[in-house]
DSSP file (Angstrom, degrees, kcal/mol; ACC not computed):
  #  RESIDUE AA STRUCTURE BP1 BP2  ACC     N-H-->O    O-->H-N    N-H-->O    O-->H-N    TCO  KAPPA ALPHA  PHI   PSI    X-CA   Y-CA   Z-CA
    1    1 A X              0   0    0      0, 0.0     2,-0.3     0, 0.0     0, 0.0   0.000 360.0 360.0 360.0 148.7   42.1  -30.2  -13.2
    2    2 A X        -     0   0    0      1,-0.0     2,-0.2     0, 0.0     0, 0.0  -0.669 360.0-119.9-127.3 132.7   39.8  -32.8  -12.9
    3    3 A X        -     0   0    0     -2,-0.3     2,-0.3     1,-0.0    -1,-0.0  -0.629  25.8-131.5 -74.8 138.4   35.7  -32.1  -12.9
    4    4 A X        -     0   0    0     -2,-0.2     2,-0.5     2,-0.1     5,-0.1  -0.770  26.2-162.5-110.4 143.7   34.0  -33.2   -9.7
    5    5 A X        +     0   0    0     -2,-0.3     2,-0.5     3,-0.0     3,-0.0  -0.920  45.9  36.5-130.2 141.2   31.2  -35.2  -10.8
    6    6 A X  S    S+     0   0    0     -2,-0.5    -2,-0.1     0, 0.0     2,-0.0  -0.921 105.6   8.5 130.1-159.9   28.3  -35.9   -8.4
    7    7 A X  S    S-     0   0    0     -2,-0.5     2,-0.0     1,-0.1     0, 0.0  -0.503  88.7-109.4 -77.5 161.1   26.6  -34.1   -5.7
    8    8 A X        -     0   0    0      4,-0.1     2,-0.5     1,-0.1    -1,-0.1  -0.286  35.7 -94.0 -79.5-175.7   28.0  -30.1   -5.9
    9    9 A X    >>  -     0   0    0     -5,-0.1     3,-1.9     4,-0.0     4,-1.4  -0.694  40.4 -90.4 -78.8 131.3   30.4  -28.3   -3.2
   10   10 A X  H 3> S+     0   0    0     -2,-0.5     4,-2.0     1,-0.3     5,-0.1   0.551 126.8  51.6  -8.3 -50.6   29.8  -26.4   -0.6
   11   11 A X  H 3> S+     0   0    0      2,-0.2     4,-2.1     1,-0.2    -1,-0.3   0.950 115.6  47.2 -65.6 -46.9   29.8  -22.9   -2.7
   12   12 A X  H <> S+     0   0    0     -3,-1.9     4,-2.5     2,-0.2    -2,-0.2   0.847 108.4  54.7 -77.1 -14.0   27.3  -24.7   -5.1
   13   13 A X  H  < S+     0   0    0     -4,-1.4     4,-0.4     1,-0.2    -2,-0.2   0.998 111.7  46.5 -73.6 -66.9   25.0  -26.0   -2.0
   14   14 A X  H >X S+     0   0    0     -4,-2.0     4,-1.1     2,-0.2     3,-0.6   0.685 110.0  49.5 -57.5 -27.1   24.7  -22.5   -0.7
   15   15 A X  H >X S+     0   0    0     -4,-2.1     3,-1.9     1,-0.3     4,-1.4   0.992 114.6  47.9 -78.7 -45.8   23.8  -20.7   -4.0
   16   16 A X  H 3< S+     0   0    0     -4,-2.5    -1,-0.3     1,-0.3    -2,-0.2   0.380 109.2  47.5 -80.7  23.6   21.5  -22.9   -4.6
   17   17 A X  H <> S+     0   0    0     -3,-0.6     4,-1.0    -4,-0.4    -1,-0.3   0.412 104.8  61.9 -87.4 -41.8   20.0  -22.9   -1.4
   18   18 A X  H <X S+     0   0    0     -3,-1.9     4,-1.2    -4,-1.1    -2,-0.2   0.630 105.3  54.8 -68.8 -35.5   20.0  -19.1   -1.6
   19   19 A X  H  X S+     0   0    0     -4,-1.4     4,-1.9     1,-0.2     5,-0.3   0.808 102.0  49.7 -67.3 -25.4   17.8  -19.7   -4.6
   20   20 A X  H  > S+     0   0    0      2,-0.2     4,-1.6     1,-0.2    -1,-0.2   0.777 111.0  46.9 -92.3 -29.9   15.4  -21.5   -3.4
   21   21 A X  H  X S+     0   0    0     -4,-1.0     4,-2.3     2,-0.2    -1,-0.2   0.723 114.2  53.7 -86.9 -20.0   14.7  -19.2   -0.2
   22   22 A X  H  X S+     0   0    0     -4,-1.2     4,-1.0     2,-0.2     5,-0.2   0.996 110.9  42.5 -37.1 -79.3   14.8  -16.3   -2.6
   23   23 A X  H >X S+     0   0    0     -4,-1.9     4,-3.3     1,-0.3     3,-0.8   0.941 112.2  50.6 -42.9 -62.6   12.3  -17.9   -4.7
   24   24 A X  H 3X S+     0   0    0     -4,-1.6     4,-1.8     1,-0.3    -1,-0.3   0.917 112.9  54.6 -52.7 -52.7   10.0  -19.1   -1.8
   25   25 A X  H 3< S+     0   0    0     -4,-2.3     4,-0.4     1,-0.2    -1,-0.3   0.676 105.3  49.0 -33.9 -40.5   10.3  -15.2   -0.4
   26   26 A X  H <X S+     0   0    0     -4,-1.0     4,-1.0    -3,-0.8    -2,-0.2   0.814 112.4  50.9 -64.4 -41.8    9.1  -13.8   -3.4
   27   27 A X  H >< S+     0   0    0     -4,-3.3     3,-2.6    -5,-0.2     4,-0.5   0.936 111.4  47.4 -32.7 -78.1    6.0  -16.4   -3.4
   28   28 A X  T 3X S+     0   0    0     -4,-1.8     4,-2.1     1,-0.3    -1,-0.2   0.573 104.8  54.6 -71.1 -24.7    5.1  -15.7   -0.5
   29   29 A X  H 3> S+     0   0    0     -4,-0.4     4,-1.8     1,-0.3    -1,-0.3   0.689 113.5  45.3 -68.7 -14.0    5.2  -12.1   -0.6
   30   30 A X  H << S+     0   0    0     -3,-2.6    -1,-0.3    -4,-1.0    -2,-0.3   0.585 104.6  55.6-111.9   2.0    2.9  -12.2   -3.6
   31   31 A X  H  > S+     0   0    0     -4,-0.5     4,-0.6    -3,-0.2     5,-0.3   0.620 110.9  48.6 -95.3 -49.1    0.5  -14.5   -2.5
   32   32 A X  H >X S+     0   0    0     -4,-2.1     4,-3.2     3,-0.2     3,-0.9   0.926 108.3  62.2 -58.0 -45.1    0.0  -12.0    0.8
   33   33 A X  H 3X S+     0   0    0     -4,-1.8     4,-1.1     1,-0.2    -1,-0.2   0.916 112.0  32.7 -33.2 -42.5   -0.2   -9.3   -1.9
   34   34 A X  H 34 S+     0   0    0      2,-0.3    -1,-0.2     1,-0.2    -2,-0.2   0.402 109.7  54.8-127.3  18.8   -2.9  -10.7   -3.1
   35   35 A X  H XX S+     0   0    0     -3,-0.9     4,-1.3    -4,-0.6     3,-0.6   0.651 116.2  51.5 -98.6 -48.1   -4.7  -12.2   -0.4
   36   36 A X  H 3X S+     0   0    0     -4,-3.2     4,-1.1     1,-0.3    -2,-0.3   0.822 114.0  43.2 -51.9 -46.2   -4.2   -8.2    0.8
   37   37 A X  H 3X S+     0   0    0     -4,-1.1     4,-3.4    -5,-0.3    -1,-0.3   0.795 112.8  54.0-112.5 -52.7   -5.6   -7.0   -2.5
   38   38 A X  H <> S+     0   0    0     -3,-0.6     4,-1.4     1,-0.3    -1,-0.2   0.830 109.5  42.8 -78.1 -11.5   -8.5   -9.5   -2.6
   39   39 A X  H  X S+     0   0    0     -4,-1.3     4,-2.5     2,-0.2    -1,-0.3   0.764 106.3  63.5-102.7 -31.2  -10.0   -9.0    0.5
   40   40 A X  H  X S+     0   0    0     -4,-1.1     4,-3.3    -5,-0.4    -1,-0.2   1.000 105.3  46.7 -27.3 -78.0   -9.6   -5.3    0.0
   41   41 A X  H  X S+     0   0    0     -4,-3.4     4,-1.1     2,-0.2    -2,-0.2   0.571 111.7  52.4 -61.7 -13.4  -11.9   -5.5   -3.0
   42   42 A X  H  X S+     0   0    0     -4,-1.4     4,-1.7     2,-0.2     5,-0.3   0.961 107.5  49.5 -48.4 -73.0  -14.5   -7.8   -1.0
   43   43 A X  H  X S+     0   0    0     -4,-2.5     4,-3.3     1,-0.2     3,-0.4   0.837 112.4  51.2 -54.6 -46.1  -14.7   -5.4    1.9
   44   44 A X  H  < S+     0   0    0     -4,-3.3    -1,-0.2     1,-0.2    -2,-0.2   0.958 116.1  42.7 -49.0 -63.6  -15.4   -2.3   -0.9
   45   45 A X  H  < S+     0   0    0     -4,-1.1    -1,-0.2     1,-0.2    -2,-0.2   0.735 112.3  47.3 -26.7 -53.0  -17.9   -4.2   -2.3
   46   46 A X  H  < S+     0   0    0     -4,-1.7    -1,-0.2    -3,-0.4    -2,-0.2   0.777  94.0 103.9 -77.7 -27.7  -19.5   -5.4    0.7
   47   47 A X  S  < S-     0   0    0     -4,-3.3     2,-0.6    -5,-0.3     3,-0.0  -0.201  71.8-132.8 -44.6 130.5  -19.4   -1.6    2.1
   48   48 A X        -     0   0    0      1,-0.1     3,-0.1     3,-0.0    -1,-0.1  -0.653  36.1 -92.7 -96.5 158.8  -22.5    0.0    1.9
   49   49 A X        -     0   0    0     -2,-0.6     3,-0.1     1,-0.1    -1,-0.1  -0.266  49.5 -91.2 -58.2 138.8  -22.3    3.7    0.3
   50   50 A X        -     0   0    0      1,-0.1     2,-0.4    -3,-0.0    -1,-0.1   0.256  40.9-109.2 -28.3 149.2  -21.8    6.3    2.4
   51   51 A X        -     0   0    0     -3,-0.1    -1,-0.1     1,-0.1     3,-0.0  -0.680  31.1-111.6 -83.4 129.8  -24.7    8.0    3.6
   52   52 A X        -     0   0    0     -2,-0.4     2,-0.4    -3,-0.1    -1,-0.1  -0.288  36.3-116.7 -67.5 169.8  -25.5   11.7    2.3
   53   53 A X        -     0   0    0      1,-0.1    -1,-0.1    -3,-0.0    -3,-0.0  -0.670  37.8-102.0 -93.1 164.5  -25.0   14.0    5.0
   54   54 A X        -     0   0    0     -2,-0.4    -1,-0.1     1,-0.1     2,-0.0  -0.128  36.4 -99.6 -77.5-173.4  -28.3   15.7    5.9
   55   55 A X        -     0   0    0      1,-0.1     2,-0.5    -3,-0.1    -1,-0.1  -0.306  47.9-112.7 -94.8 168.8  -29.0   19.3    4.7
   56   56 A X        -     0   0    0      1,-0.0    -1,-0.1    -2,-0.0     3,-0.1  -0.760  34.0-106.2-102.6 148.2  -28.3   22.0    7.9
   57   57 A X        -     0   0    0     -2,-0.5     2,-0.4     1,-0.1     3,-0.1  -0.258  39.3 -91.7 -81.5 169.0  -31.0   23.8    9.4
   58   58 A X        -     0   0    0      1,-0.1    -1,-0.1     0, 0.0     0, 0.0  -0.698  40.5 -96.9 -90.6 134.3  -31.6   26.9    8.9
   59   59 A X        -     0   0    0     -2,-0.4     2,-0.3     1,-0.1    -1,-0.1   0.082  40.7-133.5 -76.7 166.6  -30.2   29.7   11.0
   60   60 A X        -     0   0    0     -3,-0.1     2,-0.9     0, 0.0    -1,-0.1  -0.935  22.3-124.8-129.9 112.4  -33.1   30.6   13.6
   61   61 A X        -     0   0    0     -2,-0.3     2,-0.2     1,-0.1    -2,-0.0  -0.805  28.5-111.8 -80.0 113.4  -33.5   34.5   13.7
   62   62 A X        -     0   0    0     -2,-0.9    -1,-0.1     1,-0.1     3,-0.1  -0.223  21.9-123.9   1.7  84.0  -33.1   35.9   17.1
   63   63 A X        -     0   0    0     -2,-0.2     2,-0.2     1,-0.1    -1,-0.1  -0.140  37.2-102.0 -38.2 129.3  -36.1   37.4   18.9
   64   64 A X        -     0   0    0      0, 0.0     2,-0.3     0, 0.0    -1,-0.1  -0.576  35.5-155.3 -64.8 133.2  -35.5   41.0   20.0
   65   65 A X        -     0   0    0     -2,-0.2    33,-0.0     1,-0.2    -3,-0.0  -0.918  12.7-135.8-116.0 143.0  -34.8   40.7   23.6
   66   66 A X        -     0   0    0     -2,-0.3    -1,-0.2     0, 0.0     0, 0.0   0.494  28.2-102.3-111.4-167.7  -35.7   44.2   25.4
   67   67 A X  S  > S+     0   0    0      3,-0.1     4,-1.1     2,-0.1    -2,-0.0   0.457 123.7  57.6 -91.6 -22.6  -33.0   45.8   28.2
   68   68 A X  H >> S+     0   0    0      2,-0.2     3,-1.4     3,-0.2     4,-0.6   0.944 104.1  45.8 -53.2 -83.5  -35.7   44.4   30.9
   69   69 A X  H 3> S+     0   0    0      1,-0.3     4,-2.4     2,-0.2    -1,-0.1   0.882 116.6  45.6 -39.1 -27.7  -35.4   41.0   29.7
   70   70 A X  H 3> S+     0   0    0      2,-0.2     4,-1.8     1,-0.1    -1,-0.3   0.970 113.2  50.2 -72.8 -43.6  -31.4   41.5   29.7
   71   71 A X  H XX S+     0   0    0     -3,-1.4     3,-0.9    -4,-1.1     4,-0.8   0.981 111.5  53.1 -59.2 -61.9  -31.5   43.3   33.4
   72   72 A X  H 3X S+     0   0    0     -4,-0.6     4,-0.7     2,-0.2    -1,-0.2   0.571 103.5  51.5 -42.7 -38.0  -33.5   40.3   34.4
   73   73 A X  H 3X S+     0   0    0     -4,-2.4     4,-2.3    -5,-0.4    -1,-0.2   0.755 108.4  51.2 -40.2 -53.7  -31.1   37.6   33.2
   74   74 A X  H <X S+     0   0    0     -4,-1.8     4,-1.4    -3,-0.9    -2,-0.2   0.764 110.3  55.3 -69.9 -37.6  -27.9   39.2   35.2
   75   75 A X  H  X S+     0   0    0     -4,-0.8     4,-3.0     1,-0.3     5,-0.3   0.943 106.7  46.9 -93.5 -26.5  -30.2   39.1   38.0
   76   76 A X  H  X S+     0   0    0     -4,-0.7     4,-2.6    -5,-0.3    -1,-0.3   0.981 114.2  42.9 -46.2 -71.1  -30.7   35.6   37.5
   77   77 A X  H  X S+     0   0    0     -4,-2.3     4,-0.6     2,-0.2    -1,-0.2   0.862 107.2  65.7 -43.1 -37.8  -27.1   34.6   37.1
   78   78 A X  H >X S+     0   0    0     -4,-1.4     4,-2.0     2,-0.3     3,-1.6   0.951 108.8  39.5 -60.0 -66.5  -26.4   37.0   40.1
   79   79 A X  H 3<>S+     0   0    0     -4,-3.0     5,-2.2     1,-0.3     6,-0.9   0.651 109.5  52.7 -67.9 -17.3  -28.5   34.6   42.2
   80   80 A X  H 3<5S+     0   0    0     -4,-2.6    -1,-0.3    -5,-0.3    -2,-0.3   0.593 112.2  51.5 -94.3   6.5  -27.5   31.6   41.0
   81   81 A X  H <<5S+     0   0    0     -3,-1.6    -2,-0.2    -4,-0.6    -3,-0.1   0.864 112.2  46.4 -64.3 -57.3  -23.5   33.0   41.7
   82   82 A X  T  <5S-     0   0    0     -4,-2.0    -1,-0.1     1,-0.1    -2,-0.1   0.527 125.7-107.7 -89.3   9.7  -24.2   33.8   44.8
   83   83 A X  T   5S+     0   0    0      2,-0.2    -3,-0.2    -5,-0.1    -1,-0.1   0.682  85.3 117.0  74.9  20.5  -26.3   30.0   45.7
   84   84 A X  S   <S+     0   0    0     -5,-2.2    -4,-0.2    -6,-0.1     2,-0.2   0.962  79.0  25.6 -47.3 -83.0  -29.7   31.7   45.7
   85   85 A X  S    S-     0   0    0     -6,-0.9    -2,-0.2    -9,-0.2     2,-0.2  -0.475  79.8-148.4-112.4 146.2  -31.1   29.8   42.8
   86   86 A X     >  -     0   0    0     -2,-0.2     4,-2.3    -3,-0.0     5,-0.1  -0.729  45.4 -83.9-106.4-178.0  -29.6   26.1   42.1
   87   87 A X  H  > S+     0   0    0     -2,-0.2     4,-2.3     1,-0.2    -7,-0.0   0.631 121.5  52.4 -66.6  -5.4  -29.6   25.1   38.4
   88   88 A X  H  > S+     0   0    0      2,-0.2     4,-0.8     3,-0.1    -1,-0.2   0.966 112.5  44.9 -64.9 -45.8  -33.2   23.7   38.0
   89   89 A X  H >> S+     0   0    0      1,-0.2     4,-2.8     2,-0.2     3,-1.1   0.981 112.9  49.4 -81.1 -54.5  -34.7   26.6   39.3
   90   90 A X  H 3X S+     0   0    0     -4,-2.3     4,-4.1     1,-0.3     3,-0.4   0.942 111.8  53.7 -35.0 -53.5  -32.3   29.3   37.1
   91   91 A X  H 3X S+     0   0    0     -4,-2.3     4,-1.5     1,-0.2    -1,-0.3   0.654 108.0  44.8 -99.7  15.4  -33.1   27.4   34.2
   92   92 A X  H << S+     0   0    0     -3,-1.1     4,-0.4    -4,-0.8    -1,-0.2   0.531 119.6  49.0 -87.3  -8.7  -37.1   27.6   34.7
   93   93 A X  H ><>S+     0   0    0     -4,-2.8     3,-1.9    -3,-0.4     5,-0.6   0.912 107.5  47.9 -53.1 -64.0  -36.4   31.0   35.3
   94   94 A X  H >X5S+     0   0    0     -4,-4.1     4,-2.8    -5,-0.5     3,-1.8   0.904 112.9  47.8 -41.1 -67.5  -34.5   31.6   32.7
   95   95 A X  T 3<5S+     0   0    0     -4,-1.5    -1,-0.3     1,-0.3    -2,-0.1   0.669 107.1  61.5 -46.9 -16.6  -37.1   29.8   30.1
   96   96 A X  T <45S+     0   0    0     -3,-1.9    -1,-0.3    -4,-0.4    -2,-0.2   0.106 106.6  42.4 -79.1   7.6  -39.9   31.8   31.7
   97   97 A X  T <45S+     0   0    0     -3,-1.8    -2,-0.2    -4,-0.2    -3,-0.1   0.437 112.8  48.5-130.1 -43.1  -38.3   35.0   30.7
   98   98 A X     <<       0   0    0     -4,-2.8    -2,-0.2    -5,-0.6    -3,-0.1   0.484 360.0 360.0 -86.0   8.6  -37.2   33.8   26.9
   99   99 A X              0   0    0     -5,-0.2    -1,-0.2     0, 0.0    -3,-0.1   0.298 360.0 360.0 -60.2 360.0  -41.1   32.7   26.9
């Protein structure tokens, strides 16, 4: 059998052809890698650190409120159920009473 000497055959045009888009796939993928990667490590950089969070206030002890002040409240609600009082006026009652 006789060696074909010269450009290859059809099986050898495809493999290498198959190499070469191989090859160029793997480039490319790693060259996005590492455009991914650098720009990552920009944006961390350029981030400024988190902020601490601020401290939480401190619970607010309750005034005793009386059985008055409480009867007075329900009546309060009562009238604004029933379209008595609209909400401005309920809630300048209302602060006039937790005064």
């Amino acid at each position: 059998m006789r060696r074909r000497v010269g450009r290859p055959g059809l099986v050898g045009t495809m493999a290498r052809t198959a190499v070469i888009a191989g090859t160029a796939s793997a480039t490319a993928g790693a060259v996005q890698r590492h455009g991914a990667q650098k720009a990552a490590a920009q944006q961390a950089a350029a981030a400024p650190p988190p902020a601490p969070a601020p401290p939480a206030p401190a619970p607010v002890a309750a005034a005793p409120v009386d059985d008055d002040v409480i009867a007075k409240l329900q009546q309060l609600g009562d009238l604004k159920a029933q379209g008595i009082l609209d909400d401005a006026e309920f809630a300048a009652a209302k602060a006039k009473l937790l005064a």
